[in-house]
N, C-alpha and C positions, 0 to 999 in steps of 0.2 A: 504494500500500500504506500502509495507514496501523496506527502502533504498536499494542499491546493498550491495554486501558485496566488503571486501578490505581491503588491510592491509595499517598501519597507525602509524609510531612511536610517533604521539605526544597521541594518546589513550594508544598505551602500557608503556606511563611511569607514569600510573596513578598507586600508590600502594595506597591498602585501608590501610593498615597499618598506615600510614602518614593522614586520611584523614581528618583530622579536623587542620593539618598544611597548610606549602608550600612544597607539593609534589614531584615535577618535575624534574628531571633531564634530560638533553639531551642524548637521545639514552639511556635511562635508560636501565636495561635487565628484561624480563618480571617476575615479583617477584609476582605480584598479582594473587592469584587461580582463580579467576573469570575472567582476562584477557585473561588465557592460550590460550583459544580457539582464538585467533587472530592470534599466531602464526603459528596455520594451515591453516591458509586464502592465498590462491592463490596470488601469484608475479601480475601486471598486464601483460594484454595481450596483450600490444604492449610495445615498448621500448620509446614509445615517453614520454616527461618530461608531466604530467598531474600539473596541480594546484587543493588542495584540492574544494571543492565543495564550499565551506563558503568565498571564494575568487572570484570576476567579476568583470565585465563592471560597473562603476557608484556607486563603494562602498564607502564605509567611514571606516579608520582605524582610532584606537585610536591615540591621539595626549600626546605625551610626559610619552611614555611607551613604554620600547621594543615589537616589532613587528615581531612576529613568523607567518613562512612564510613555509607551507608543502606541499607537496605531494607525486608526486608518477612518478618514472623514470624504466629504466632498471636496474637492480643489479651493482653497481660496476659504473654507470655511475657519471661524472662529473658537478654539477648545479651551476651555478651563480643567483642569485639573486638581483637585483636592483631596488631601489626606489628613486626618487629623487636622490639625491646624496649620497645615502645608498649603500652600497655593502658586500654581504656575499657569502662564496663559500660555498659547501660538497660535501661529495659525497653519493650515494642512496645505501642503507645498503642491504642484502644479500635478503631482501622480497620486493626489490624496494622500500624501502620508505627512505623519507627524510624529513629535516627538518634544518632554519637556523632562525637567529634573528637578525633582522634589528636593530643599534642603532633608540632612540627616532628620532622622527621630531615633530614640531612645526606645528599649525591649520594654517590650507593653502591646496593648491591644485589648479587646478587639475595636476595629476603628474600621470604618466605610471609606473606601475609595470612590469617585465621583468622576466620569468625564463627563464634561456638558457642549454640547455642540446645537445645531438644531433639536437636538434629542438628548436624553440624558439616561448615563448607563452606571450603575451602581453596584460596587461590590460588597457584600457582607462578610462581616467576620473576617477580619482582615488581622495578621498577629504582624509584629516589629520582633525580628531574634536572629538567629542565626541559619544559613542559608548554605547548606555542601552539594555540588553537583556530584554525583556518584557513577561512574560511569567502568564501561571495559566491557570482557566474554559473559562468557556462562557463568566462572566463580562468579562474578558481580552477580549474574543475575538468577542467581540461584535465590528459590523462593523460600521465605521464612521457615514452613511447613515440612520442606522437605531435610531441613538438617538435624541436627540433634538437639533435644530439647525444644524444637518447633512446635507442636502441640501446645506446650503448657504458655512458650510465648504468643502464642497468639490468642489462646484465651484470655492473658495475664494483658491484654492491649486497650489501654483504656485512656492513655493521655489525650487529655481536653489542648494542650498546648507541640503537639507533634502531626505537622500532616504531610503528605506525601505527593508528589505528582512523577508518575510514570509517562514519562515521550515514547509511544507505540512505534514499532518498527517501521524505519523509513529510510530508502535511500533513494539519490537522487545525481544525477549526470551535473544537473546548475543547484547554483546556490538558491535555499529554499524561505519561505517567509512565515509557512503555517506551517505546523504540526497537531496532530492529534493527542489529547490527555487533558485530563483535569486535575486542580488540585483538589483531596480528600482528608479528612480526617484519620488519624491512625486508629481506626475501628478492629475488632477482630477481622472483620473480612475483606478490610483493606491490607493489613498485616499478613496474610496468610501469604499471598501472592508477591510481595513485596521481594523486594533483594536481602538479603537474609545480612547481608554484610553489611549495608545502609541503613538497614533497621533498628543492629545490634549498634552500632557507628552510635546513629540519633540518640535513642534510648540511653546512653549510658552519659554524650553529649549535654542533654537534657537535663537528666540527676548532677551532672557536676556543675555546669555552668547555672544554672533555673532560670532559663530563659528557652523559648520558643524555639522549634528548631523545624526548618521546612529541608528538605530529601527530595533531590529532582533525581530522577534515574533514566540513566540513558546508557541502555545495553544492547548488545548483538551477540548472542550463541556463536561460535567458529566463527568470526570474525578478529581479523589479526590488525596489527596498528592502523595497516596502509590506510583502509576508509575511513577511522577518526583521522587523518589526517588531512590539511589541503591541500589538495590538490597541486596546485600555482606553487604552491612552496618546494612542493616533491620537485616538479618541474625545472623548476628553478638550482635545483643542485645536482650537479652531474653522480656523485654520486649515491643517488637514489633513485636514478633513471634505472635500475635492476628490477627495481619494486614495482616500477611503473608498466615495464613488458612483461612480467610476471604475469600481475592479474592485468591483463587488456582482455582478457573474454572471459572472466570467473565472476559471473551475476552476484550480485549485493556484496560482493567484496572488491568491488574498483576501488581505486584509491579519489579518495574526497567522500565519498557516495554517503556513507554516512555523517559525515562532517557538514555535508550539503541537506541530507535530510534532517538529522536530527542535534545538532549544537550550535549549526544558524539561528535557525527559529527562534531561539534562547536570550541571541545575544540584541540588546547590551545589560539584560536582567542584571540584577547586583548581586553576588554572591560571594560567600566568604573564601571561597577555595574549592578545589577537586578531591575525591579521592580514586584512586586509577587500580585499577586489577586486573589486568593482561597481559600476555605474555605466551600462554598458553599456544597457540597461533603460529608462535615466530620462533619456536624452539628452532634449532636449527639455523638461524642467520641474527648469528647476535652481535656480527660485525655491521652488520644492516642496522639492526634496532637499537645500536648504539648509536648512529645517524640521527635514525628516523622517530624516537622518542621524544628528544630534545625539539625536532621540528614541529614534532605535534605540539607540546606542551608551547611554546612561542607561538603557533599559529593561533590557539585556542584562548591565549595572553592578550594577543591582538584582538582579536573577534570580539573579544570581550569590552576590552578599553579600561581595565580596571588597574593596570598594573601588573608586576609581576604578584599576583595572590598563588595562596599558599600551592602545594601541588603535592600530594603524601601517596604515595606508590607501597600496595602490598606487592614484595618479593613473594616469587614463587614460591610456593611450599613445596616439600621434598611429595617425591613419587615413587611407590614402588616399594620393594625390600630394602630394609637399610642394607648399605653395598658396604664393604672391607676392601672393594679393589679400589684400585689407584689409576691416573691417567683422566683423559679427558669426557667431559661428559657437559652435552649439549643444553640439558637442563642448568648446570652449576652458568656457563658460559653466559642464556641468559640472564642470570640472574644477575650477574657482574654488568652486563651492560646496563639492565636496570639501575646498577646502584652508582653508574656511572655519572648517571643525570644529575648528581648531589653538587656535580659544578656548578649547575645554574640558581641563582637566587630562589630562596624559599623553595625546595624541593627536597624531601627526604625522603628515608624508606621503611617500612617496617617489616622486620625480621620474624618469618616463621617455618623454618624450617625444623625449629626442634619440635612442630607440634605432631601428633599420632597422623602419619599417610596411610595411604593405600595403593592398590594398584589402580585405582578409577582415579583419574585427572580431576576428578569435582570432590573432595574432603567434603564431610559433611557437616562436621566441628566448627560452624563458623563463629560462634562468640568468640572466641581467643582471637579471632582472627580478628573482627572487627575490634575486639579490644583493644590489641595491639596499637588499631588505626586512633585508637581514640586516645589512648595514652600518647601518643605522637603530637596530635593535633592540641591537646591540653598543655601538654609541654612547649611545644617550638612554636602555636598560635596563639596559645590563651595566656603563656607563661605561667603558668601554674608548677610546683615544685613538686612535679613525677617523677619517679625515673623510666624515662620510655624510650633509656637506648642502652644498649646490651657494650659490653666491649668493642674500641674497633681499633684494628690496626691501627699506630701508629706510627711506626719504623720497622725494618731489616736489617739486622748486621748478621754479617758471615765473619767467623774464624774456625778457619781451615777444617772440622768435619760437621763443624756446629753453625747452626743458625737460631740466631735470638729475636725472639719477637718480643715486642715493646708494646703495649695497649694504651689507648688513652681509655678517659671513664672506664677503668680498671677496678674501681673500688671495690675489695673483697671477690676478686676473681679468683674463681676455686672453680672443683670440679664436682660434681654432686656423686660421683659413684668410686670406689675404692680403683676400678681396674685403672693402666694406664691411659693416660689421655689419646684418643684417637681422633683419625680428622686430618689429620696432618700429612702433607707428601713435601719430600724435594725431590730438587731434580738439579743433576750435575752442567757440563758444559753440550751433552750430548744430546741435554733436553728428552729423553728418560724419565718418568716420574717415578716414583717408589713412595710404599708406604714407609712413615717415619714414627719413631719413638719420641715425643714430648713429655717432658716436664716442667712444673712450675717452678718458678725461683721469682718470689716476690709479684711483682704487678706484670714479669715478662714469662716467656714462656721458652726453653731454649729445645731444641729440635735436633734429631740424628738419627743417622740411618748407615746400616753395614752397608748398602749397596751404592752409596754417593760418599765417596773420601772427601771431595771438594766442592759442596753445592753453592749454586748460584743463583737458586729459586725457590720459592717455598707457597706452598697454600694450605688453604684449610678449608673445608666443608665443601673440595669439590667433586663432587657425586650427586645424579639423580636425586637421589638418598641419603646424605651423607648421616656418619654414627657419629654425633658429636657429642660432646664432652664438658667446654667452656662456659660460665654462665658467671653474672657480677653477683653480689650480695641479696638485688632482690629477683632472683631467676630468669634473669634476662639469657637470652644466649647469644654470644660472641657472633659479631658478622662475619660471615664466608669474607675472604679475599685471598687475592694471588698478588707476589710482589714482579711477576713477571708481565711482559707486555707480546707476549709471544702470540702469534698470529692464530687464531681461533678455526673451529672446528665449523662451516660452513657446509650445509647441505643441501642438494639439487633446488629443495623451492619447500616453503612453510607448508606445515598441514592446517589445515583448515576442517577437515571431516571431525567426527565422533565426539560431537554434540558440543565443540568446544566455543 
């Protein structure tokens, strides 16, 4: 199904030009080649004031950030706009579209939204709080119901202050203006259906912060980055032209296609940040997804116009049997590019590979998991005094059979079980990996192995699987990493089948 079409001035002032800044002007003029095609889109077809699609009954807007407020009137017509004790005029530009921005308000509600044009359109039950886009595959959009403990949470779903809007599947060739969804209250039988991970995320968001929390979900089953991505951006960097002939004929997985149907629509709504869960897709080309990550999250910065806001990435979780072999492994490689992206402002990750896997690609355990996200986001957004990060590399040093590793957030880094610490490989000049023998000495950890006299590389947790070991004072576990930069395990083309 793919949205209606319509014209949209907070989509045409997106220029790719700009997109790894803040973008945005009001009533920009269309400068981006790839947006052209909006300004052939049809006026609407009555004159009455419409409100964009991403605006309803029972929402939640951001709290204490301007609040941009669009849609769509007659040519030439006159709109007011009110919120609480907000107020903004304009008037609807020559393709009927509009657009105005509320000063900031303060977490509270409920409060009526108002546009008034020839006509006047009213929203109810209107909440000020906090606002996460949730997006990614199947983990994201695995439903409440079906993981562990989903029964009792969904009966247990009663928040008056937590509602939800699901964007229904939609891709698209051009940039789109409508989408299909509404917002809802977190009822049980809006709950049941929900992303299990966005649910668990809000809910425990809610209890710590107490204030309002709105959950937009925007997911695709076996879908891989390329079609959250744009397009124009992909285009634009030679190397990500691979991505681009890859899928040229793999329906709902072109690159943009979802980007076009479902995170246009959206923008320039105010929200607090993302949180991102995929990966799943791309196993296999993580030289690629070290690329093409970063381009999404910038494109999606721009789109926005909001700044770099927050960007919190669940790492893979481990798959399969815990592995004792050593060498390379396309899941660990993943996972590394993911946590590559922690160069760009505001973007971290949270670590879960010590949680119980299986051999099904979709864990069913997703509290820990959205814990995880929420202990991140309480920390590194809300600044709140968590601990919501596990050990991480700090340094490497090598003397001649040994290698020392150095942690930072080290605090009371032990191992929770008597045997030797496992997890750990080096590898010599011949780039050989081998499993190695660790032990702790103070906040570092030194490493060695009979079958490398003189190593020059070392990692830890990388496996499918890996048996890990490390964890800080309050059972965090130590992030995978490798101190080498040796060229990765790249395979024919991403899977995309078996429901991922």
């Amino acid at each position: 199904m793919c949205p209606r079409s319509g014209g949209d001035s907070s989509v045409a002032e997106f220029d790719e030009s700009e997109a790894f800044g803040d973008a945005r002007r009001m009533h920009a003029p269309l400068v981006a080649p790839w947006f052209v095609a909006l300004a052939l889109l049809s006026s609407p077809a009555a004159a009455e004031v419409k409100l964009a699609d991403v605006f309803g009954n029972e929402m939640v807007l951001q709290r204490d950030r301007k609040i941009a407020v669009w849609g769509e009137a007659a040519p030439g017509e006159a709109i007011e706009v009110s919120l609480a004790d907000r107020k903004a005029n304009t008037t609807a530009d020559t393709q009927g579209r509009w657009r105005v921005e509320l000063e900031p308000l303060a977490a509270g509600g409920p409060h009526e939204l108002v546009a008034r044009g020839t006509n006047e359109v009213k929203l109810h039950d209107v909440l000020i709080g906090e606002v996460w886009l949730c997006s990614g595959q199947s983990n994201m959009e695995w439903p409440v119901m079906d993981t562990d403990g989903g029964p009792e949470a969904v009966s247990s779903a009663k928040s008056e202050r937590m509602r939800y809007l699901r964007v229904e599947h939609a891709s698209s060739d051009e940039p789109q203006t409508h989408f299909v969804g509404a917002w809802r209250r977190c009822t049980p039988k809006v709950v049941e259906g929900a992303s299990a991970v966005a649910y668990y995320f809000g809910r425990e968001l809610e209890a710590e912060l107490d204030v309002p929390i709105g959950l937009i979900q925007v997911t695709q089953s076996g879908a891989p980055a390329e079609p959250f991505t744009p397009r124009a951006l992909m285009e634009k960097d030679p190397e990500l032209g691979p991505a681009l002939r890859r899928f040229a004929r793999k329906k709902k997985s072109e690159p943009g296609a979802l980007f076009n149907g479902m995170i246009l629509p959206l923008t320039p709504f105010a929200i607090r940040g993302v949180v991102w869960y995929q990966g799943e897709s791309n196993v296999g080309q993580a030289g690629l997804y070290r690329r093409l990550l970063p381009t999404l999250i910038g494109g999606w910065r721009a789109a926005f116009g909001q700044g770099d806001f927050p960007f919190l990435i669940v790492q893979l979780p481990s798959i399969g049997d815990p592995s004792h072999d050593c060498g390379e492994s396309t899941w660990a490689e993943l996972r590394d590019a993911q946590a590559s992206t922690r160069e760009l402002p505001n973007v971290d990750f949270a670590v879960t590979l010590d949680l119980p896997a299986t051999s099904d690609v979709h864990p069913h355990n997703k509290q820990p998991v959205a814990h995880r996200i929420a202990l991140l986001a309480r920390a590194a957004v809300y600044g709140q005094k968590v601990d919501a990060f596990g050990p991480r590399m700090a340094a490497v040093a090598f003397d001649g059979p040994r290698a020392r590793v150095t942690f930072e957030r080290a605090e009371g880094l032990t191992k929770p079980t008597a045997r030797p610490i496992r997890g750990f490989q080096l590898a010599g000049a011949d780039r050989a990996w081998h499993c190695a023998t660790a032990r702790l000495d103070g906040v570092t950890v030194v490493v060695t192995c009979d079958e490398v006299s003189k190593p020059i590389a070392v990692r830890y947790g990388w496996a499918d699987h890996p048996d890990l070991d490390l964890v800080d004072a309050s059972g965090l576990p130590a992030e995978p990493f490798r101190s080498d930069d040796w060229p990765l395990t790249e395979a024919p083309a991403p899977r995309t089948s078996g429901g991922r």
